[in-house]
Short mmCIF file of the C-alpha atoms (twelve columns), coordinates in Angstrom:
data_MODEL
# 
_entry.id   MODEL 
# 
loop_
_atom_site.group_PDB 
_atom_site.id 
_atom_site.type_symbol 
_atom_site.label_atom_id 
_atom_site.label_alt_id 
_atom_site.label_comp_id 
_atom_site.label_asym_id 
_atom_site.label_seq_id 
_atom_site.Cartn_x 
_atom_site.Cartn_y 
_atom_site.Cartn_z 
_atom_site.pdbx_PDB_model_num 
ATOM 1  C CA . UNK A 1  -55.997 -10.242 32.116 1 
ATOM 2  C CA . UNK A 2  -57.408 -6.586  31.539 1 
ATOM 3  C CA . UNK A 3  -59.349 -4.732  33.787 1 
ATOM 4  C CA . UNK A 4  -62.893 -6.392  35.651 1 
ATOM 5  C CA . UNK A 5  -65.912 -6.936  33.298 1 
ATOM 6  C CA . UNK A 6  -69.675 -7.744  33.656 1 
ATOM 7  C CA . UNK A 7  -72.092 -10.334 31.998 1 
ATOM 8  C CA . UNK A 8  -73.646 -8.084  29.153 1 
ATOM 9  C CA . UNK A 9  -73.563 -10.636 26.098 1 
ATOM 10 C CA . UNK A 10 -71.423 -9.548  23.839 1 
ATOM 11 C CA . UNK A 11 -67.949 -11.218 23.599 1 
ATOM 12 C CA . UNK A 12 -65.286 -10.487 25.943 1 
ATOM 13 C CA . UNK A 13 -61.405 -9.366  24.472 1 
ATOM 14 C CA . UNK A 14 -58.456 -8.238  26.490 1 
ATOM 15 C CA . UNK A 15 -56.831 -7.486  23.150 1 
ATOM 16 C CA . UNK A 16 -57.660 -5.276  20.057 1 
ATOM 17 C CA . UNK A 17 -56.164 -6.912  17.003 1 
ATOM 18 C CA . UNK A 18 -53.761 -4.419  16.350 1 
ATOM 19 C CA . UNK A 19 -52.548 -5.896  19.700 1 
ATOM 20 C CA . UNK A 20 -52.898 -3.149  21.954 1 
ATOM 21 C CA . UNK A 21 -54.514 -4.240  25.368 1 
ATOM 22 C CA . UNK A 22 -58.353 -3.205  25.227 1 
ATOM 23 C CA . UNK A 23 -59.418 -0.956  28.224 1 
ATOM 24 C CA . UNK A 24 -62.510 -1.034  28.168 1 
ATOM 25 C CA . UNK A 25 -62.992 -5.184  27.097 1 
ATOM 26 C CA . UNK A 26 -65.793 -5.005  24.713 1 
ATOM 27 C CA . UNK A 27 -64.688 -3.796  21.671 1 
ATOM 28 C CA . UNK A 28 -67.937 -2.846  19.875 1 
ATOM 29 C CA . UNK A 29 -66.489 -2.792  15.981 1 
ATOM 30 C CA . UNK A 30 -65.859 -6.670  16.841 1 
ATOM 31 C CA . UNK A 31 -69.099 -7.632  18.525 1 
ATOM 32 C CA . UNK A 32 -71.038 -5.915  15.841 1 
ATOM 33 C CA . UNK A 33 -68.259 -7.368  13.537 1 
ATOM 34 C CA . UNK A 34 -69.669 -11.303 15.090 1 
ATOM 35 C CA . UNK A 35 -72.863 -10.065 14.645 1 
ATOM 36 C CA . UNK A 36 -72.761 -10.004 10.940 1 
ATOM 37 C CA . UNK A 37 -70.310 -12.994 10.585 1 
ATOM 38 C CA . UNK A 38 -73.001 -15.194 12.512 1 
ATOM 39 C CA . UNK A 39 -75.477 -14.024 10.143 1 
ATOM 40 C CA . UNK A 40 -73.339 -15.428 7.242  1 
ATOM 41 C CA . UNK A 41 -72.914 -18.441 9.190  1 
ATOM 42 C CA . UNK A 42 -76.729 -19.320 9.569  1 
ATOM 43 C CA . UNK A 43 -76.675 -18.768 5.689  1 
ATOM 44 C CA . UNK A 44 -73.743 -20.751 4.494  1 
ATOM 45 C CA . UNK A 45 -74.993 -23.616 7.058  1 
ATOM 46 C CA . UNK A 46 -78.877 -23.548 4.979  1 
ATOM 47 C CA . UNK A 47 -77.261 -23.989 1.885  1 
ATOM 48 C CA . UNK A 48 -75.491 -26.995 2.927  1 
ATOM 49 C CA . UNK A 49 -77.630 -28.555 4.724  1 
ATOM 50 C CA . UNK A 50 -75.814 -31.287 6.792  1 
ATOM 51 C CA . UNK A 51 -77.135 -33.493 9.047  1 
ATOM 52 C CA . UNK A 52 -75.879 -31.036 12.269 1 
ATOM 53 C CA . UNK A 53 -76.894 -28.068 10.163 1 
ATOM 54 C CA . UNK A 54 -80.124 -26.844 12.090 1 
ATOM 55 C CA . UNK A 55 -78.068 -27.285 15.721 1 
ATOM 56 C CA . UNK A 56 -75.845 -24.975 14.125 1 
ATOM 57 C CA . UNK A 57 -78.099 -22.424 12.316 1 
ATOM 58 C CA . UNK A 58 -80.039 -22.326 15.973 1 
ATOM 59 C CA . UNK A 59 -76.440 -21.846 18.226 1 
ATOM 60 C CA . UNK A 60 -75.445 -19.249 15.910 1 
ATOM 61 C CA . UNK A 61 -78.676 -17.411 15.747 1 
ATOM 62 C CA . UNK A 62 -78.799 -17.702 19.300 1 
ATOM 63 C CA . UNK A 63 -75.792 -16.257 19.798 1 
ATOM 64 C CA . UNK A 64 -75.794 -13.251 17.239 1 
ATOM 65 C CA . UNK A 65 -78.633 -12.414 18.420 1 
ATOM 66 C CA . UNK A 66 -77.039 -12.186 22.496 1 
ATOM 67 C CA . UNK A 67 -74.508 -10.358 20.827 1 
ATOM 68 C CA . UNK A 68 -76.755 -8.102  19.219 1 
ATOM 69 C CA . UNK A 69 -78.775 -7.428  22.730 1 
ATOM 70 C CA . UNK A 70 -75.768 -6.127  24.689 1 
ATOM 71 C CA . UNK A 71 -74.750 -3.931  21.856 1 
ATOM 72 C CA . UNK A 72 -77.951 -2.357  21.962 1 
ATOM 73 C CA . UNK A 73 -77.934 -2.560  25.700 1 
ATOM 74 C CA . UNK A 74 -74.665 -1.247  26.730 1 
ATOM 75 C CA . UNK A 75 -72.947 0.035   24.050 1 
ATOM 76 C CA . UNK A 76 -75.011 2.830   22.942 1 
ATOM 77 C CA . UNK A 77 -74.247 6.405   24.994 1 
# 
């Protein structure tokens, strides 16, 4: 679906959510929109403190912060 895309970190979408097709398939407002999310994440996941709580605290800082790179990487002009 969509048009061809690169490896640059931040999530992939063919769609925006109004539903309109996405031609450019990185919609910035949502990556930086996971960025923040995955931040709240890492602190809901402290408070509660399961016994899977650090593998997921460590995924999702892992991953904000891949997000975060190819913002700053590729979506800056």
């Amino acid at each position: 679906f969509g048009p061809d895309f690169a490896v640059t970190g931040m999530t992939w979408s063919a769609f925006r959510p109004s539903d309109d097709c996405c031609q450019y398939s990185y919609l910035i407002p949502s990556n930086m929109f996971a960025v923040v999310v995955l931040g709240y994440v890492q602190e809901i996941f402290v408070e509660l403190d399961l016994a899977d709580s650090q593998n997921i605290i460590a995924d999702a800082k892992r991953l904000q912060a891949e997000i975060q790179e190819g913002i700053e990487n590729y979506a800056y002009t």
